[in-house]
N, C-alpha and C positions, 0 to 999 in steps of 0.2 A: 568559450570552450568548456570542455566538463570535466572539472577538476575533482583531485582524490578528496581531498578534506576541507572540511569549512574555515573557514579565516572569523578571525571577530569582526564584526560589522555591521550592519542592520539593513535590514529589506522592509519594505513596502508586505509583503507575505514570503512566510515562509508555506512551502508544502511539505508536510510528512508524509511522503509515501509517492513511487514515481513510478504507478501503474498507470491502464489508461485513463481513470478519473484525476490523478491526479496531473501527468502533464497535461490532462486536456486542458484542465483551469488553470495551469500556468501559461498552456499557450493563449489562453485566452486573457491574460493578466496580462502577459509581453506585447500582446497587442496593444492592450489599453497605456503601455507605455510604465508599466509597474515594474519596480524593482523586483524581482522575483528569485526564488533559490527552492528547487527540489531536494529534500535527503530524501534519498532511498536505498534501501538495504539491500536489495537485489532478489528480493525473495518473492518473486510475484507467483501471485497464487495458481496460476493457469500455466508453470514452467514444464510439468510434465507433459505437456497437449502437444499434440503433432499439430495443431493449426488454431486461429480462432473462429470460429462461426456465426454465422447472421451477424455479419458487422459487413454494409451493404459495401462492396468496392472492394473489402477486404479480405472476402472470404476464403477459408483457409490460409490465410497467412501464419506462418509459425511465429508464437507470440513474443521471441525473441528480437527476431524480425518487426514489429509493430510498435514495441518499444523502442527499439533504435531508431527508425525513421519518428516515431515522436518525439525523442531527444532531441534529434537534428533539427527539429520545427521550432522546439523552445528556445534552445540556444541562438539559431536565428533570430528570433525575435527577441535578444538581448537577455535571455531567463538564463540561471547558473544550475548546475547540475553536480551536486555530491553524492558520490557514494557511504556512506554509512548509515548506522543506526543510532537512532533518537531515542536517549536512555533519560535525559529528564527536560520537562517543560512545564514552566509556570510563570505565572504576570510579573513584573519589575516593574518601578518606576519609569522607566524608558520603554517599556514594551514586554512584549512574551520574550523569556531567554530560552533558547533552545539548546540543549548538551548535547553534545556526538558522546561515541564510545570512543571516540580519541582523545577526545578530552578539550577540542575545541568548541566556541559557542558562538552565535547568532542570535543578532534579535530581532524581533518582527514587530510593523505595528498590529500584523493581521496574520492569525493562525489559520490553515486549511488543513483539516486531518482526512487524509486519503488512503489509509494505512491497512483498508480493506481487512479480510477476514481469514481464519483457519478453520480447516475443513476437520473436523472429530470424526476419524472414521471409526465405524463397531470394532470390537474387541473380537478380528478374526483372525487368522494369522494368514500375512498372506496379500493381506487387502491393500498394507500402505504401499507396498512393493510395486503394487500394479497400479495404484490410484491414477487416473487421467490416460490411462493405456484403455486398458480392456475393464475395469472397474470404473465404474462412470455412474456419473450422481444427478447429471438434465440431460433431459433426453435431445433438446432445443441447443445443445451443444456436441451432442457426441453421436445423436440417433442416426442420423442418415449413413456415416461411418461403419456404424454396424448392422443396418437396414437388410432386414428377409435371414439374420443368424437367429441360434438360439442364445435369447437372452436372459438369463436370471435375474432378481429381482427378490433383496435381501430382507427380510421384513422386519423392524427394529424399531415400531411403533405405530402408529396409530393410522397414520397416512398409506400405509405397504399398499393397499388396494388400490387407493388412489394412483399412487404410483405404476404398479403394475396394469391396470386402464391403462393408463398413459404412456406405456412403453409399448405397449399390442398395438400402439399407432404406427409403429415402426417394424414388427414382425408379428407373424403368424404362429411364430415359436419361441411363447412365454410363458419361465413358470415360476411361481410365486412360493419362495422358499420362507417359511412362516416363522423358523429359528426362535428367536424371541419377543417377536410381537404380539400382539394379544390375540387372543382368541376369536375369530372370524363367527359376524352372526348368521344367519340364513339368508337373509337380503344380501349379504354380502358374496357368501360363496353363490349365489342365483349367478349373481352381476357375472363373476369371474368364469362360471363355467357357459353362459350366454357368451361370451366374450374368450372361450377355447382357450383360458389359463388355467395351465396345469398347477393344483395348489401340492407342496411336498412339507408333510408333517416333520417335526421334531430340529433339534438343533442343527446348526452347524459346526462342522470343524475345521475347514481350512479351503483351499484350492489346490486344482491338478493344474498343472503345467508343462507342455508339451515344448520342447523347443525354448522360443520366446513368446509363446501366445496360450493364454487361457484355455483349457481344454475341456475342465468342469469345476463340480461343485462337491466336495466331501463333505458326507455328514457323519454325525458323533458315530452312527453305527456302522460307519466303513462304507457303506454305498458310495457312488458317485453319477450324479448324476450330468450329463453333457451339458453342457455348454459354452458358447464364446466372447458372452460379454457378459457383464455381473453388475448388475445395477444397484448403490447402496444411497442411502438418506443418511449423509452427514451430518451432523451438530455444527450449527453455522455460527462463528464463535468470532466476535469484532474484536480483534487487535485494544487490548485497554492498557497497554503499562504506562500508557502517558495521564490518563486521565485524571491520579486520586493529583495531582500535583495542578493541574489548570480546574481543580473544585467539579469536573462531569464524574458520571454515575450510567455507567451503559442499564440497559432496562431489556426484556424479554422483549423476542419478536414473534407473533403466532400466525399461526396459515388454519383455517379454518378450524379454532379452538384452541388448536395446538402446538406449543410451545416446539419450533426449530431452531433458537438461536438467541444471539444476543445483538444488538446495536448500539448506537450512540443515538441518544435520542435528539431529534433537530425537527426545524418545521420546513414549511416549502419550498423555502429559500436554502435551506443548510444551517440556516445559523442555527449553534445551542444557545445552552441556558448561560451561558457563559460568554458576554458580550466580546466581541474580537474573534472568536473562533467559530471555526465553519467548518462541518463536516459532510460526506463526499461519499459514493460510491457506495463498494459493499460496508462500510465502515456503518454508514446509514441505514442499508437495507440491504439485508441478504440475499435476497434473491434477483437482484439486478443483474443482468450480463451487462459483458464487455460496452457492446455498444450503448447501452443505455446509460451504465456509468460516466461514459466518454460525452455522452449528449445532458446529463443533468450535472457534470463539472460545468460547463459551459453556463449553466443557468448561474450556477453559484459562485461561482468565479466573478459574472455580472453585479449579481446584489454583494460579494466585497468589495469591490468597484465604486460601485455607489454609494457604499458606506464612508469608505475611505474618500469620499467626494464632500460628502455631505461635513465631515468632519473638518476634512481643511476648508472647506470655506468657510463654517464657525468660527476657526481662527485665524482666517482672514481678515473677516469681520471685525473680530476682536480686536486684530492687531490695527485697523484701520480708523476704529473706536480711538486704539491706543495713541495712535499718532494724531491724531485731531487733539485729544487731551494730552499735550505733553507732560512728561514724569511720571505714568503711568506704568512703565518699565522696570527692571530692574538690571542689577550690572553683575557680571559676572567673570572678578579679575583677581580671585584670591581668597582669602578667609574674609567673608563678607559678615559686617554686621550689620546691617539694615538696607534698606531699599531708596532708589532714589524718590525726594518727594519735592520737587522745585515742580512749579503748575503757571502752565498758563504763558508759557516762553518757549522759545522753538531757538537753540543755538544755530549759528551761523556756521560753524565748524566745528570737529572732533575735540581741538583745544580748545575750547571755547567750555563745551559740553563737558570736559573731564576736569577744567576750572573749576564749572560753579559746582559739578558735584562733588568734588573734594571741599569745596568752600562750604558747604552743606553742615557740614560738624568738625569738632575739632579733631575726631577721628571714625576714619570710615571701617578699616580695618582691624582684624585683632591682633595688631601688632605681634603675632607670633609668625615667624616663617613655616613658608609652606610644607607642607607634612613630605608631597615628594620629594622635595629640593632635599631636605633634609637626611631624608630615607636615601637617596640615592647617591647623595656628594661627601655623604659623612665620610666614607672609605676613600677620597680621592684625595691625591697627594696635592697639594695647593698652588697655586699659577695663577695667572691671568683669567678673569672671568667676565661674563658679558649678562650684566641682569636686564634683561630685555620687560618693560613692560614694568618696573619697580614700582609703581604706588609709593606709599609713605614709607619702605625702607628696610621694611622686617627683612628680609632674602637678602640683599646686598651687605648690611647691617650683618648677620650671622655668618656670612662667607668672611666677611673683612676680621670677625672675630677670629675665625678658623686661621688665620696666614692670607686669604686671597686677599690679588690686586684688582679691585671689582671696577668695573665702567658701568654703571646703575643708570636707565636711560627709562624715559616717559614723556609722555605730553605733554603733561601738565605742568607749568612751572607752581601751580598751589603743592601742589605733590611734592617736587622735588624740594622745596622749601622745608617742607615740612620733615619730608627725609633726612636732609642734612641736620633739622633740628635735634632729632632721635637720634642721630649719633652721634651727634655732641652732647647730649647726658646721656653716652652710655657708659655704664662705668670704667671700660676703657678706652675712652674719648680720645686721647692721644691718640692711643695704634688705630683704633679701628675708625675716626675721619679720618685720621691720613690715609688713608689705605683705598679711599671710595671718591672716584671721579662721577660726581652728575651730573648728566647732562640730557641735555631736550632735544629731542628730535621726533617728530614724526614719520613715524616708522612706514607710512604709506612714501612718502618725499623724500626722505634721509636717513642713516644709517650712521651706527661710529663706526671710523676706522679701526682696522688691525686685525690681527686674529686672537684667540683667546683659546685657553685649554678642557675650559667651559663656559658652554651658552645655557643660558637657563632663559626657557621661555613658558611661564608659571603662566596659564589661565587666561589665553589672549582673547576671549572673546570679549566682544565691545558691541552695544546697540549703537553707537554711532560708528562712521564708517571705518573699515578699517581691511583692507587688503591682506589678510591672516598668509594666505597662501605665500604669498609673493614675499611677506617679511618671514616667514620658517625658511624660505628657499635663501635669503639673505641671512641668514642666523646659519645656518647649514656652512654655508662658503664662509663663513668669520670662524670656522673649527680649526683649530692647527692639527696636525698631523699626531693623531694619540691623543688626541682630545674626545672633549665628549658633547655630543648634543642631548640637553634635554628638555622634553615636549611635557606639558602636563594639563591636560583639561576636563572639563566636568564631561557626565559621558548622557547626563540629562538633567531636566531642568528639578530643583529640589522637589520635597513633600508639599509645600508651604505653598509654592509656587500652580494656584490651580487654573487659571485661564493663561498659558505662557503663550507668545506672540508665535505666528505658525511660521515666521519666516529666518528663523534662528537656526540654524541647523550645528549639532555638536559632532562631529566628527570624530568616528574612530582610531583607535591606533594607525591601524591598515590605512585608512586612509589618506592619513597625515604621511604615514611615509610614501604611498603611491605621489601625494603630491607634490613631496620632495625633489621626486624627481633625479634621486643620487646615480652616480655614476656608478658601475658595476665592479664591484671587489674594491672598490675603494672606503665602506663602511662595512662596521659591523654590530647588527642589532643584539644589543645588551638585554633588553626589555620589550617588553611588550605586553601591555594587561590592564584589566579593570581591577579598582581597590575601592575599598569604601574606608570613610573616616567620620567622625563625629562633626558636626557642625551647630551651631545654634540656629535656630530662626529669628527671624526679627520680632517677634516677640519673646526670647530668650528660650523657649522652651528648648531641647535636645533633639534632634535627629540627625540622621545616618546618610552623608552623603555619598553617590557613588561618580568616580572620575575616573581618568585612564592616563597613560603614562607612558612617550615610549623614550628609551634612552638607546645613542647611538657610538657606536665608535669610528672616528677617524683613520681610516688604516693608512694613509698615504695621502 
């Protein structure tokens, strides 16, 4: 269904902009089974038009009218539909982030800019009031509407003749108001007076209006001369506030010599210079109608398609590479300091597999607790807690310092060993082992009893297997009543990390709590966000990791 504002999360593409180029190529993405999300602002460029034209099936449909029945098609086809505006977007680690003016974000693997164009009307007074009524800019849109009136024909550069040719297709009563165009050669006025256009020297100043309808044309020296419709050549001007932040550069578009406009520059397919983003419609090319926009979404919708095809089966590949050469992986359960490197061995099970990688060094970990846990539990009054997922000890080890009664649980019995050893020389050994029950369970199989006042569940992704969904919905139901759940996981795979396996999926806030699954008015979400924190690589140098975090409350 089509909701007010974005959620954090990430799509397969986003579309900016939900004209008809742009739900074309999402309906055409929902088909191919794409994750998809339209923002659009509501501002389409054709809202003052009584209908739209030469769109075969369609015609004269009010374009209000054409966009609703194409929302409905997207949405059908599983695509999401936001109203707002796209105030910034640029590439991440994880993908393109895209900003609302609400201040929520989205990431995509695959940008489609549909975001179309602004019409520059002359400096008349008068003109914006009527634009798309009786002021009209293609005749292939609005001519036959005003077919056999007297139409004017505003002249504002270099094209006016052309233009006015091209309206006398439409009537017999055309005249070519010269204002501030240039000056007409001999060949030229030939053309127009062979062709019964009436040329009217000197500027313009404004419009008469009758009622609600156009009734002439005022010039600087008080004449007025009749007419019904007023044909002006706008400056066709591409939408660019997104652009200086994803690295484009809109470029001039000209029609025989002559500069009318700006675009985004793209080749046949849409794609720019700018790998992942694709652009669309009038954004591309100014002088496309409706239907054409709606028919070259559909082309380029395709080749992101196939792009996004082409990619995941590389790391398909990859990962298929990865699993023939075992230890080619990496793990991702906390403040990691290296990679796993045992070759040449296929464990027989998740315990097995989380043995010999803790057996790997005598430490994996940077023994500090996790920067969430930390951030989030400092303020909580101390109780019963549930370290789910504990590795070598840091998080259970720092709770048990604070006052907690912590149950510290992992698969690993090398792990847990080694846990308990870290808190026996910690320098308060006494309070904080007595304070930490470890214990082994495999969190797909088994669970500890009881409930606790906080769950901490730090970084559960695992390349061996591991039922993530099913042990949060268990970690959920171990909350006591005013207690807290907390989620913390990476929100993509590090800098360091450049061919990462395609079948690892990191999972949003939003999503962790959709698969929750909680009962209604029985929790209450504390948090919800992406952070970034420093991390090392495994070869020690510095970088910036980014992860997500949601934390919940127990109402009942």
């Amino acid at each position: 269904m089509e909701r007010s504002r974005a959620v954090d999360t990430k799509y397969d593409v986003v579309v900016v902009g939900g004209g008809a180029a742009g739900l074309s190529g999402a309906l055409t993405l929902g088909r191919a089974r794409r994750k998809v999300l339209v923002i659009d602002a509501g501002e389409p460029r054709n809202a003052p038009a009584a209908g739209v034209h030469t769109y075969l099936t369609r015609e004269g449909t009010p374009p209000h009218e054409l966009l609703a029945a194409g929302r409905e098609e997207v949405i059908g086809y599983g695509g999401e539909i936001v109203t707002g505006t796209v105030v910034a977007a640029e590439r991440g680690a994880d993908g393109f982030r895209v900003v609302l003016d609400d201040g929520s974000a989205v990431v995509a693997d695959r940008l489609l800019l549909a975001t179309g164009l602004v019409d520059e009307l002359p400096d008349v007074p008068g003109l914006a009031e009527r634009f798309g009524r009786d002021v009209l800019h293609c005749p292939y849109c609005h001519g036959w509407e005003v077919r056999d009136q007297a139409i004017g024909v505003l002249a504002t550069g270099p094209l006016a003749v052309h233009q006015a040719l091209l309206w006398r297709q439409w009537s017999h009563d055309v005249t070519l108001f010269l204002h501030t165009g240039p000056e007409l050669g001999a060949e030229q006025r030939e053309q127009l007076a062979a062709r019964d256009v009436t040329v009217v020297e000197g500027p313009v100043a404004g419009l008469e209006v009758t009622g609600d309808g156009l009734a002439g044309v005022r010039l600087a020296d008080g004449t007025v001369v009749a007419c019904r419709a007023l044909a002006v050549a706008t400056r066709l001007t591409a939408r660019t506030d997104l652009l200086a932040g994803l690295g484009l550069e809109s470029e001039d578009q000209e029609m025989a010599g002559h500069v009318i406009g700006t675009r985004i520059p793209a080749d046949a397919m849409g794609a720019t210079n700018v790998p992942g983003v694709w652009v669309v419609g009038n954004a591309a090319n100014v002088t496309e109608q409706v239907i054409v926009a709606a028919a070259g979404a559909v082309r380029v919708a395709a080749a992101i398609n196939a792009d996004l095809i082409a990619e995941e089966t590389r790391r398909a590949v990859e990962a298929r590479r990865a699993r023939a050469t075992p230890g080619a992986g990496s793990h991702h359960h906390g403040e990691s300091q290296g990679r796993h490197g045992a070759s040449g061995w296929v464990p027989d099970s998740p315990e097995e597999f989380w043995d010999a990688r803790y057996a790997e060094k005598a430490q994996i970990w940077s023994g500090n607790p996790n920067v969430a846990l930390v951030r989030e539990a400092a303020d909580l009054t101390p109780g019963r807690a549930l370290d789910l997922g504990c590795g070598e000890g840091a998080d259970a080890i720092w709770l048990a310092g604070r006052g907690w009664q912590v149950t510290a649980v992992d698969i690993s019995r090398v792990a847990l060993a080694r846990a308990a050893e870290h808190a026996a020389g910690h320098a308060n050994a006494a309070e904080v082992a007595g304070r930490i029950d470890w214990q082994r369970h495999d969190l797909g199989t088994s669970f500890p009893e009881g409930v606790y006042d906080l769950v901490s569940a730090q970084y559960l992704h695992s390349p061996a297997e591991l039922p993530r969904e099913k042990v949060l919905r268990a970690a959920a139901a171990a909350v006591a009543p005013g207690g807290v759940l907390l989620v913390a996981g990476h929100a993509g795979w590090p800098s360091w990390e450049h061919t990462p396996p395609a079948d690892l999926h990191f999972p949003t806030p939003q999503e962790v709590l959709d698969a929750l699954d909680l009962a209604e008015g029985e929790w209450e979400v504390l948090l919800s966000e992406e952070f970034e924190r420093a991390q090392a690589a495994p070869d020690g140098s510095p970088c910036i990791r980014t992860d997500n975090v949601l934390k919940l409350r127990r109402l009942r």
